[in-house]
N, C-alpha and C positions, 0 to 999 in steps of 0.2 A: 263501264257503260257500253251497250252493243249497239252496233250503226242502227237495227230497228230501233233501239230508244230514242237516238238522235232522231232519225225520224221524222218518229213520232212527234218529240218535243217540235221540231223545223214545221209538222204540220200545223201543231198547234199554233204555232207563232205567226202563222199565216193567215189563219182564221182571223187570231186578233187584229192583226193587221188591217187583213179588209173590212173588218168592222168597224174601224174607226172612220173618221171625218179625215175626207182628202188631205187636209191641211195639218194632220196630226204628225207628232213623232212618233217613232217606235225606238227606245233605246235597247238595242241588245247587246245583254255579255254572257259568254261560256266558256267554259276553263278550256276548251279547244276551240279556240281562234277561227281554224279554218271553218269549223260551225259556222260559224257569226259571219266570215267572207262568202261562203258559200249559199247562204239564205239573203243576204244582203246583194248577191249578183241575181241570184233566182227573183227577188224581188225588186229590180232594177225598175225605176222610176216612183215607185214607191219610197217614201221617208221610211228610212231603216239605218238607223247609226250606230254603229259600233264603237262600244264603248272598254273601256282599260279592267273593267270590276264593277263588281254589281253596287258597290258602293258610289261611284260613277254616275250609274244609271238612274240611284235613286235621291242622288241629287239634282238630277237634272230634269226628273218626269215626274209630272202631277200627279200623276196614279203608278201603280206597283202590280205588275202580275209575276210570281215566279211560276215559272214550270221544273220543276229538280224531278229525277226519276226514283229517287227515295230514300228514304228517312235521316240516311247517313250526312247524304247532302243539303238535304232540309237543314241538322243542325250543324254542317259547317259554314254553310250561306247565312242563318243566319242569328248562331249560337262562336261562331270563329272555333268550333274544336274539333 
C-alpha cells in the first residue's frame, strides 16, 4: 500500500466521520496502527476509537463501512486468506 492510498483511505474516513451525528462512534482498524493513531489525533475531539482488528470493530458498531485499496485485501478482511 503507498502513502497516497493511505491517504486517500484517512480522507475517506473523514468524510464519514463528519457525516455522522455528533454523538456517534467511529471504530477504526488498519494493519498499520500508526494509520489509526494518526487520523484519530488529526480528528481530535471527534469520537474515533481505535480498535485491535476489524473483527473488533464489527462487533462493537451498528453499521460497517470498509474501505481496503483492493481486491487482495478485500478477501483477506473478509474471506481470512
Amino acid at each position: 500500500m503507498t502513502a497516497d492510498t493511505t491517504e486517500n483511505i484517512e480522507f475517506i474516513a473523514q468524510n464519514v466521520r463528519k457525516s455522522m451525528p455528533s454523538t456517534g462512534r467511529l471504530y477504526i482498524f488498519d494493519v498499520f496502527r500508526s494509520s489509526c493513531e494518526r487520523f484519530q489525533t488529526e480528528m481530535e475531539g471527534i469520537s474515533a476509537v481505535v480498535v485491535d482488528s476489524a473483527r473488533e470493530a464489527v462487533e462493537q458498531a451498528p453499521m460497517v463501512i470498509s474501505i481496503v485499496p483492493n481486491a487482495a485485501d478485500v478477501r483477506q478482511l473478509y474471506l481470512d486468506e
